[in-house]
C-alpha positions in Angstrom: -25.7 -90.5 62.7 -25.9 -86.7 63.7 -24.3 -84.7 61.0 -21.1 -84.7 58.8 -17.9 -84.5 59.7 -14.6 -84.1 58.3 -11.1 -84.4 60.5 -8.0 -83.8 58.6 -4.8 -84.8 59.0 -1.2 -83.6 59.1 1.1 -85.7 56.9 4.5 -86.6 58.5 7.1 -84.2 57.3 9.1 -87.0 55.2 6.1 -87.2 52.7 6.6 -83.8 51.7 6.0 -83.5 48.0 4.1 -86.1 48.1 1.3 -86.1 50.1 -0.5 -82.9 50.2 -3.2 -83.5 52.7 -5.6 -86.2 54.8 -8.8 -86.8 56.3 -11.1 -88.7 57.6 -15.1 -88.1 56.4 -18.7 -89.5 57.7 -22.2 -88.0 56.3 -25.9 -89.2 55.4 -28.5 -88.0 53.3 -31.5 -89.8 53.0 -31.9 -87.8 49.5 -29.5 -87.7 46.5 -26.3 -85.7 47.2 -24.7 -84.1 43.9 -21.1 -82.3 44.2 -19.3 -80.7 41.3 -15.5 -81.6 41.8 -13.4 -78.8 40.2 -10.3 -79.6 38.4 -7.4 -79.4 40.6 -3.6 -79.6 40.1 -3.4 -82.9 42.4 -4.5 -86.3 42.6 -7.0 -87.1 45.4 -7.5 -91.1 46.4 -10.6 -92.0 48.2 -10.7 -95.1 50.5 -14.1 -95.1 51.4 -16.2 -97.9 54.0 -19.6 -97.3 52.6 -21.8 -98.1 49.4 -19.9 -96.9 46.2 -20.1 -93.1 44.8 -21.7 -92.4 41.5 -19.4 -90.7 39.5 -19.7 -88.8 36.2 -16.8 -87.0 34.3 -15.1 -87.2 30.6 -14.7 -91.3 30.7 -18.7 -91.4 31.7 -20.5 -92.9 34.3 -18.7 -94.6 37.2 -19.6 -96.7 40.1 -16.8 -97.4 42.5 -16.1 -97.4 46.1 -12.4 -97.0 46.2 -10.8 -95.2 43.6 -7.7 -92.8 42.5 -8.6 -89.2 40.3 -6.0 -87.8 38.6 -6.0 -84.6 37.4 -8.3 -84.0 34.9 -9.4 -80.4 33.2 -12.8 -80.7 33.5 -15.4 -81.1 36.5 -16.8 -84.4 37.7 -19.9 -85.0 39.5 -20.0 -87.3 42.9 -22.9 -88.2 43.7 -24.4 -91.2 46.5 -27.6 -91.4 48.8 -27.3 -92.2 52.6 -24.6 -93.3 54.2 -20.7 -92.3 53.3 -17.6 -92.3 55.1 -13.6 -93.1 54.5 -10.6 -91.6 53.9 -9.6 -88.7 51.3 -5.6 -88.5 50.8 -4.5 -85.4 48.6 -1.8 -86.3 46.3 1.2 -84.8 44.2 1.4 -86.3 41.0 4.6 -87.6 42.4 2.7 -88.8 45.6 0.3 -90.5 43.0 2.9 -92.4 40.8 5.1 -93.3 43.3 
């Protein structure tokens, strides 16, 4: 693979106040990547095709592929080595509950 890349998306107009954002995401490191994830006031769900992300906030340790953060108050750490890629959908809370 030759770089990262990140395309995003336009929602369709009748998931307004719902969905906030899309996009589509593919990197490799052959080393450890670590990313702080600030607190936000929306949810963000990952569908990701790879291994599964490390992840490390209030409820601990993590190890998931898939998953759904809500919003939290504190930072969380993502962290994986080599290959990633999937899907990152920015959510309301609405978006996310519905």
């Amino acid at each position: 693979m030759d770089g990262d890349e990140f395309r995003a998306g336009r929602p369709h107009p009748a998931l307004a106040g719902l969905v906030l954002g899309y996009g589509g995401y593919r990197e490799y490191s052959p080393v450890p990547v670590r990313r702080r994830q600030a607190p936000t006031g929306s949810c963000t769900l990952i569908l990701s095709f790879a291994p599964a992300l490390r992840l490390h906030g209030p409820a601990g340790p993590v190890v998931s592929t898939s998953f759904l953060a809500g919003m939290h108050d504190g930072a969380v750490v993502t962290e994986f080595t080599g290959a990633q890629h999937g899907v990152q959908v920015n959510l309301t809370p609405l978006g996310a509950h519905v």
